[in-house]
C-alpha positions as CSV (number, residue, x, y, z in Angstrom):
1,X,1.3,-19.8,17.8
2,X,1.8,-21.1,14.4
3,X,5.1,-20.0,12.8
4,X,5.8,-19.2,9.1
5,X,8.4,-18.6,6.9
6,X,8.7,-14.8,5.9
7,X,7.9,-15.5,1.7
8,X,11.5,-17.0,0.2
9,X,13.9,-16.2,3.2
10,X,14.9,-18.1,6.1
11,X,13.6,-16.2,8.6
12,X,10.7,-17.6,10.5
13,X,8.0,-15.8,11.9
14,X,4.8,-15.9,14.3
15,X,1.4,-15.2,12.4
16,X,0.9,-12.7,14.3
17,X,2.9,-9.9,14.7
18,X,2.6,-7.0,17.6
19,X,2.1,-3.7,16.4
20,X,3.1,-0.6,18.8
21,X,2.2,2.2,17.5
22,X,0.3,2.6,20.5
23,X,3.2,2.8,22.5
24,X,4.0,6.5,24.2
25,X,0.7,8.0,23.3
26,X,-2.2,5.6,23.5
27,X,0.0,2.9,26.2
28,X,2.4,4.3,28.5
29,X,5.6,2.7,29.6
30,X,4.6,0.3,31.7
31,X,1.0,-0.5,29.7
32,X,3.3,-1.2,26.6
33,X,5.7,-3.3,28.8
34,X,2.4,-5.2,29.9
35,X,1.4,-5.8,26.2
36,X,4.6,-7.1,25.0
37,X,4.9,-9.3,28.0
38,X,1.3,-11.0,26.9
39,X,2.4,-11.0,23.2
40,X,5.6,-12.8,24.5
41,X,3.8,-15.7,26.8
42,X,1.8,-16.3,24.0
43,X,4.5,-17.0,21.3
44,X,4.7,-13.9,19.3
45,X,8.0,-13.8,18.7
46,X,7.8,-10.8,15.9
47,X,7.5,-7.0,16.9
48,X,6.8,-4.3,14.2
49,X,7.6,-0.7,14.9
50,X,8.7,2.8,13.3
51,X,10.7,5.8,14.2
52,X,7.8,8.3,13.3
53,X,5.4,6.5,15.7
54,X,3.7,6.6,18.2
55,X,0.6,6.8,15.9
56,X,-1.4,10.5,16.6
57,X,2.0,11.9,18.4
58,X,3.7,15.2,17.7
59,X,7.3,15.7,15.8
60,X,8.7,15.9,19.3
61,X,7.5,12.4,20.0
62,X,8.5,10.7,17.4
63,X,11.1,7.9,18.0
64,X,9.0,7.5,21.6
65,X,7.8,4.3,20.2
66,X,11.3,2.6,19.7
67,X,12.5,3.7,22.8
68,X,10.2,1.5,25.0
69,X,10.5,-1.2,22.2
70,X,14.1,-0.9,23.0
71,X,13.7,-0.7,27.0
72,X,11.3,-3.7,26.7
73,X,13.9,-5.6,24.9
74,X,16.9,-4.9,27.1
75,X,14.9,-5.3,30.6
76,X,13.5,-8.7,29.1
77,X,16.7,-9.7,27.7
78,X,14.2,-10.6,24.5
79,X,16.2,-9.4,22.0
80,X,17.3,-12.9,20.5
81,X,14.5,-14.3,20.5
82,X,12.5,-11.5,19.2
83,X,12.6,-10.9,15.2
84,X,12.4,-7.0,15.3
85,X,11.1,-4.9,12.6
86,X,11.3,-1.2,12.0
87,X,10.9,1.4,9.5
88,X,12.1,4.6,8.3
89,X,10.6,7.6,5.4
90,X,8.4,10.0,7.7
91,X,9.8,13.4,8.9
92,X,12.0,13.2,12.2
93,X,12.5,16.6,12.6
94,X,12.0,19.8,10.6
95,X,14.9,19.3,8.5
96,X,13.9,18.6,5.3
97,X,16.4,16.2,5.0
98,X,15.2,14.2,7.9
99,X,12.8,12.5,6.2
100,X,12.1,10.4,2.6
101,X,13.9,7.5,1.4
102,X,17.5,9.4,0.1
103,X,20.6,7.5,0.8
104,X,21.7,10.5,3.8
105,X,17.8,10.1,5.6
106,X,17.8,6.2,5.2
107,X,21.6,5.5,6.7
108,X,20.8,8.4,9.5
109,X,17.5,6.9,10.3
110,X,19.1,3.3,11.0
111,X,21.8,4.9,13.1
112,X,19.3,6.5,15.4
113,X,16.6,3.2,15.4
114,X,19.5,1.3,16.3
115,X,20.5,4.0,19.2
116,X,16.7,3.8,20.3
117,X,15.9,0.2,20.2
118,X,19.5,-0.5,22.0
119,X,20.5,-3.3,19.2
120,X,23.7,-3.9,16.7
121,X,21.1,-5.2,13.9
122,X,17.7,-4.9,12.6
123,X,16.1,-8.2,11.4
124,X,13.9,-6.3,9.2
125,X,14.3,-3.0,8.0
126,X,11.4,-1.4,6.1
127,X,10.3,1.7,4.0
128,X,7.3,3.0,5.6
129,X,5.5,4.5,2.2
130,X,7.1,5.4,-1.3
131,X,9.5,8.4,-1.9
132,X,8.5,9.9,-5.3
133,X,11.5,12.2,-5.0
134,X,13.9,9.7,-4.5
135,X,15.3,7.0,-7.4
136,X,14.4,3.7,-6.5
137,X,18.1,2.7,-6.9
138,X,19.4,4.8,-4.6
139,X,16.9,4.0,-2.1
140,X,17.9,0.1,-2.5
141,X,21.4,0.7,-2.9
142,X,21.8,2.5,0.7
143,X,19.3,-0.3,2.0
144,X,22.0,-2.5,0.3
145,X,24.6,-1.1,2.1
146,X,22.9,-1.8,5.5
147,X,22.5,-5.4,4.7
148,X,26.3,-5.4,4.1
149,X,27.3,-4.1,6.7
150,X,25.0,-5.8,9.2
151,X,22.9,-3.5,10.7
152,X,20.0,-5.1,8.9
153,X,19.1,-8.3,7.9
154,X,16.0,-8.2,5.8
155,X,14.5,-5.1,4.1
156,X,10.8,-4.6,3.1
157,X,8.4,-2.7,1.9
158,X,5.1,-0.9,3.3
159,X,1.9,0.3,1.0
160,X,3.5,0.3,-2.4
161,X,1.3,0.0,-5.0
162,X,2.0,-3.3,-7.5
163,X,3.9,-1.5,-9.7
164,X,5.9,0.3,-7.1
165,X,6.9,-3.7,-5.9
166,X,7.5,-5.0,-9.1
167,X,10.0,-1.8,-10.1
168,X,11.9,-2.6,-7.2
169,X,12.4,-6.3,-7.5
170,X,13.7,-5.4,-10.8
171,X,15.9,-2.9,-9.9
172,X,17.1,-5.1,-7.2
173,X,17.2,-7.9,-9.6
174,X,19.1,-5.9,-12.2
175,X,22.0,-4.8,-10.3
176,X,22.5,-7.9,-7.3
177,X,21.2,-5.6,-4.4
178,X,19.4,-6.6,-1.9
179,X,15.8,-6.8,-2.4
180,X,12.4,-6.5,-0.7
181,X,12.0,-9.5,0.8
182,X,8.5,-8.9,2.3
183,X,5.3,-6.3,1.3
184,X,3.4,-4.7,4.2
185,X,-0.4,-3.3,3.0
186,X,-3.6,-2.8,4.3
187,X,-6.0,-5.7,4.4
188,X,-9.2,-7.0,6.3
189,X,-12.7,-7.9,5.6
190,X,-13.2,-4.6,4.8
191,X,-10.7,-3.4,2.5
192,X,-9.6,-6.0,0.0
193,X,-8.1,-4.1,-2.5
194,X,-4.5,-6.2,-2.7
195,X,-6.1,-8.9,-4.0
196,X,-6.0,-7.4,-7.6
197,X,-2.1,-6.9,-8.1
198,X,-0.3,-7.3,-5.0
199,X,-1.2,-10.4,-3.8
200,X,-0.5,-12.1,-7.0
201,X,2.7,-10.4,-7.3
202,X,3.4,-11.5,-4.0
203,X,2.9,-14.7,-4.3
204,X,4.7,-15.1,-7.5
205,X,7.6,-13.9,-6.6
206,X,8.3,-14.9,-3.4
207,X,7.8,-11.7,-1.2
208,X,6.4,-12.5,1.8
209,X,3.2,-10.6,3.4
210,X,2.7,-8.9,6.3
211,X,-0.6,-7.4,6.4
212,X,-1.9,-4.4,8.8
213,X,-5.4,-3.3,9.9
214,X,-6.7,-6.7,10.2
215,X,-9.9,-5.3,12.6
216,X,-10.2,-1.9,10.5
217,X,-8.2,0.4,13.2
218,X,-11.1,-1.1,15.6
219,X,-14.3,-0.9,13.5
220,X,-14.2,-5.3,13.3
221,X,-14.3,-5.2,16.7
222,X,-17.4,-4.0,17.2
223,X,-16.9,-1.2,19.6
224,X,-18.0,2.1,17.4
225,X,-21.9,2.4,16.6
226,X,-23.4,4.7,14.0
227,X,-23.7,8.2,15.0
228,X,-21.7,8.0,18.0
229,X,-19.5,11.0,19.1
230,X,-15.6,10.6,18.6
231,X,-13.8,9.6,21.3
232,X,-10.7,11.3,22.0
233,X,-7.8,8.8,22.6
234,X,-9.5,6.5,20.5
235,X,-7.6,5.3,16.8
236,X,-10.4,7.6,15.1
237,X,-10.3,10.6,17.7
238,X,-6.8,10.4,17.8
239,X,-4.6,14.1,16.3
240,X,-2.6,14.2,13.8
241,X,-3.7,11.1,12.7
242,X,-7.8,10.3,13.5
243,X,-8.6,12.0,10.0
244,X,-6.8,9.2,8.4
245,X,-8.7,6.1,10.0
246,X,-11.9,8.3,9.6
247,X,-11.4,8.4,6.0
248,X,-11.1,4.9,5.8
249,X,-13.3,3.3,7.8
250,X,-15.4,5.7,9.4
251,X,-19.1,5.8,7.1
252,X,-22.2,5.1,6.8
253,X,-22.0,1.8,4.9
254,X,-19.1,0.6,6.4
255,X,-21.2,0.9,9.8
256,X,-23.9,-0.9,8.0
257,X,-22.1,-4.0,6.7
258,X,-20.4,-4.0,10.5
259,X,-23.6,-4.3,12.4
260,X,-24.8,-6.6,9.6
261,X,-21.6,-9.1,10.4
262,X,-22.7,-9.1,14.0
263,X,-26.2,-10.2,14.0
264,X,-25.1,-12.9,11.2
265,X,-22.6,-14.4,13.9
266,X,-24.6,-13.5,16.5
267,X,-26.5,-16.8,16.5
268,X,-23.1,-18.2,16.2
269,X,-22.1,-17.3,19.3
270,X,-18.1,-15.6,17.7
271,X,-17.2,-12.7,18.1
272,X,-16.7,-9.9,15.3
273,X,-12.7,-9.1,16.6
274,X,-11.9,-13.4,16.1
275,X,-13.5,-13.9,13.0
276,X,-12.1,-10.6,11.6
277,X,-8.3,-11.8,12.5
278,X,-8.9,-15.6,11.1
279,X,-10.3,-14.8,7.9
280,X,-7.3,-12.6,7.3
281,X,-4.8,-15.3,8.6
282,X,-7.0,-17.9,6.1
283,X,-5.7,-16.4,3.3
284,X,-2.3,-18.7,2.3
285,X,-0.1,-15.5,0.7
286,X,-0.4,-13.7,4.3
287,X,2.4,-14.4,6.5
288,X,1.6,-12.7,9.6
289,X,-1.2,-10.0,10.7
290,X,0.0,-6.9,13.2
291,X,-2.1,-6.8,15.8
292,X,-1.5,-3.7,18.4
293,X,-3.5,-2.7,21.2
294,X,-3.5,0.0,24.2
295,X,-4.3,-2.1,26.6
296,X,-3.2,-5.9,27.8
297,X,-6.3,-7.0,28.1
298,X,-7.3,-6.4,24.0
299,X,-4.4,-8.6,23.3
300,X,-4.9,-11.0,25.1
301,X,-8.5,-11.1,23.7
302,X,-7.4,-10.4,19.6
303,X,-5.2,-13.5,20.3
304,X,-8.0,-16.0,20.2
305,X,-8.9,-15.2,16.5
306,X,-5.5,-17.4,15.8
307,X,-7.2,-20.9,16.5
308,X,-10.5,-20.1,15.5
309,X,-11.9,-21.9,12.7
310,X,-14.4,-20.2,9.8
311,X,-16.6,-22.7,8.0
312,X,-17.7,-22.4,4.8
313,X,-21.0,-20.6,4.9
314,X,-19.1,-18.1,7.5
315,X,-16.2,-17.8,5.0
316,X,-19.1,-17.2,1.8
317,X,-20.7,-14.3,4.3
318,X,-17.5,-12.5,4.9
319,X,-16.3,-12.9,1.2
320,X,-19.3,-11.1,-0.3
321,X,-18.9,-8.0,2.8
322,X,-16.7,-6.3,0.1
323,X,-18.6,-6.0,-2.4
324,X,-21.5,-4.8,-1.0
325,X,-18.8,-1.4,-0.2
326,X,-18.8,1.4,-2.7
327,X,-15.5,1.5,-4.4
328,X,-13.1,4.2,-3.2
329,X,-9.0,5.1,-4.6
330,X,-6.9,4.5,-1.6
331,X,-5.1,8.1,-0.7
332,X,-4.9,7.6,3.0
333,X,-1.4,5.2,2.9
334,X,0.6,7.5,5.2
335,X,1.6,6.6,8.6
336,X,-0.8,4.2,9.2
């Protein structure tokens, strides 16, 4: 497992990092024990979670996620070795101040991750989505406040648009607070849309990049056909959240340029779910991929994308997938 260094910091990181927002709807207990334990073996040594998740649950269940996190972690005795990341904005009760990226709702939100996941500190401590009703400043100046006191170590960022980034490096800049050290949007072979601003941005400034939806909420893997029926439990027949990834992912071209993937590496005897993860980890501005899964089993397969090598007419072929898509605004950023 390759390691990298998250954009300017210190910190270093495996390339791939485990998602869990499986974890307490999709993956019970012990299944999401099983998946970290694989995910561990193999060298990941960097865990991304969120106190709304798991992904499709109810209000009641959010925070359900960090809990087994936070048993895993305890049972393991994994915590020092494990760079753990989490992140706070979505609601966490029907309070309406129970949610967003205000200085109460941010300090609040750390307590109880830090309650949950059974840890003095967060390594990295991220906003989920943006706040429009919240001043950037006072959104960085609570997160700076954290830092100091060393609850958290790093703080980050997740589907901000360019300018969103760039405000808040200079706001952070402006008045010595601590500043979003690493970016986390959307990115496969299918959605490519961060190449425009954020990728530059990132690159120029230092931030590192920690992309999610490297196989398309499953569609890279191969598993969904045109006109097949929803499966419930599935990401895309999932409530509460199924409507999202069906937005995104779930049309007629995108099902076209899918199957078209597979009988080009057909011949090449690779499979759709490796090449999709190394032609995201290819790319030299990304710093790791999250990679979840509801079983052990799909991690352990995902996981052999990391040494596989793309040549050059592979790389061409993939390259030119996006822009056979029809060009769509991103509004589906939420929760992901």
């Amino acid at each position: 497992m390759n390691i990298k260094r998250l954009g300017r910091t210190g910190l270093k990181v495996s390339e791939i990092c485990l998602g869990t927002m499986t974890f307490g709807n999709q993956a019970d207990e012990q299944t999401a024990f099983a998946i970290m334990d694989v995910a561990d073996h193999a060298g990941v040594n960097f865990i991304d979670t969120a106190d709304v998740y798991p992904l499709g649950g109810t209000l009641e269940q959010a925070g359900s996620t960090e809990v087994i996190v936070g048993n895993w972690l305890k049972q393991r005795g994994a915590r020092n070795r494990i760079v753990l990341a989490t992140k706070c904005r979505g609601a966490m009760s029907a309070d309406p101040n129970d949610e967003g990226l205000s200085r109460r709702h941010i300090i609040s939100a750390c307590e109880a991750s830090l309650k949950r996941l059974q840890t003095d500190f967060i390594d990295l401590y991220q906003v989920h989505w943006p706040d429009p009703n919240t001043p950037i400043e006072e959104t960085l100046r609570a997160l700076d406040d954290l830092v100091k006191s060393g609850k958290v170590r790093y703080i980050g960022c997740s589907n901000y648009l360019a300018w969103q980034l760039a405000e808040a490096l200079w706001t952070s800049d402006k008045h010595n607070l601590a500043r979003f050290e690493c970016d986390q949007p959307r990115y496969n072979i299918l959605f490519r849309m961060i190449e425009d601003e954020i990728l530059p941005l990132c690159q120029s400034q230092g931030v590192g990049v920690i992309i999610y939806n490297p196989l398309a909420g499953g569609m890279l893997t191969g598993r969904y056909q045109k006109g097949q029926d929803l499966q419930q439990g599935t990401r895309f027949g999932l409530a509460n959240s199924g409507e999202l990834y069906r937005k995104r992912y779930w049309k007629e071209a995108v099902f076209e340029e899918v199957e078209a993937i597979k009988q080009f590496l057909a011949p090449r005897d690779k499979s759709l779910t490796h090449v999709a993860l190394a032609w995201t980890l290819r790319n030299p501005v990304v710093t790791s991929a999250i990679i979840g899964a509801s079983r052990p089993d799909q991690l352990e397969d995902s996981l052999h994308g990391v040494d596989l090598v793309l040549d050059d007419e592979e790389m061409r072929y993939l390259d030119e997938v996006w822009y056979n898509l029809p060009r769509e605004r991103d509004t589906t950023i939420a929760r992901r």
